[in-house]
N, C-alpha and C positions, 0 to 999 in steps of 0.2 A: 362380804363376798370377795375380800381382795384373792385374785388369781385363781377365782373361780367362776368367770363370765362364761369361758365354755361350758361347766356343768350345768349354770342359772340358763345356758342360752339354751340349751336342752330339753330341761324343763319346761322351758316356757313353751316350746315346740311341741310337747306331750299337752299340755296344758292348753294348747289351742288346738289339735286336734282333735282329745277329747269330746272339746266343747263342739265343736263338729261334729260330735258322733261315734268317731273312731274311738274308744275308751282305750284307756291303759293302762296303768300299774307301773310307777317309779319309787322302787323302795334307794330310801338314803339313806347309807350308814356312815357317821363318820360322828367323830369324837364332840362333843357338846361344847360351844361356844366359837365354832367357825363354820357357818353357815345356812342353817335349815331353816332360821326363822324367816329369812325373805323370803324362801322361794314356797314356803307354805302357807306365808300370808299370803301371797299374793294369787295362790293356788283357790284361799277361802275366801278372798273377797270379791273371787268368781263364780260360786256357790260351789264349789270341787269338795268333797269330804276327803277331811286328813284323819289318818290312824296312828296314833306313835304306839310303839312298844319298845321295850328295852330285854335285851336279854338277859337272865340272871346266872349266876355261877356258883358253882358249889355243890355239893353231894345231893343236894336236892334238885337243881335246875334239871328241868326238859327240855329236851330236844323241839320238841313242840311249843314251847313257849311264847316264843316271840310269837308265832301264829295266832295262837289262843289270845295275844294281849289284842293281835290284831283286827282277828274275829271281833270279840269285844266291843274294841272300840269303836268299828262299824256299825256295829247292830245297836249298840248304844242309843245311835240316831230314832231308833224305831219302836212304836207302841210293840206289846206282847201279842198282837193280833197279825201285826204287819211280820214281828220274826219268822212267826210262823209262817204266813205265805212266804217269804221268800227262803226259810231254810225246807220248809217242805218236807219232802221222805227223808232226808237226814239229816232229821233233828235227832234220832237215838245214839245216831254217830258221831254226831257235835256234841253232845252232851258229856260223853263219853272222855273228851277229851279237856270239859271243864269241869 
C-alpha cells in the first residue's frame, strides 16, 4: 500500500460504516500486484463479502461481464434455495445474462 494510505483510509471508513449498518459498494480497479489484497483481507476478516471479477477483451468479451463475474461471485456464498429468495422475480432476467 505504499502511497496509498488515502485510498486504504477510505476503505476502511466504508468498512466501518457498513459494519454499522449503512452498506456500501467500493469497487477497486487498478492493476494486479499494488494493492487490493490488504484492504480485502482486512474487509473478510470482518466477515464483509468480497467479489472479484476481471474483465475480458476481445471479440467475444461483454459488456456485462465484469457484473455477471460479480453476480456470481456473491451468490456463490448461498445454497440454491437462498438464490432464490433473494434473486426473487428476477431470476428469468439474471439468467438471461448467464
Amino acid at each position: 500500500m505504499i502511497g496509498r494510505q488515502r485510498e486504504f483510509h477510505l476503505l476502511e471508513n466504508l468498512l466501518e460504516r457498513a459494519l454499522a449498518g449503512n452498506g456500501s459498494v467500493a469497487l477497486v480497479a487498478i492493476v494486479a500486484g499494488v494493492g487490493r489484497t490488504r484492504p480485502t483481507a482486512l474487509a473478510t476478516s470482518r466477515g464483509v463479502s468480497i467479489a472479484w471479477g476481471g474483465q475480458t477483451e476481445g471479440p467475444s468479451a461483454r459488456v456485462s461481464g465484469i457484473w455477471v463475474q460479480l453476480t456470481e461471485s456473491l451468490l456463490s456464498e448461498y445454497s440454491p434455495v437462498e438464490r432464490q429468495a433473494i434473486i426473487g422475480p428476477g431470476e428469468t432476467l439474471l439468467s438471461q445474462l448467464f
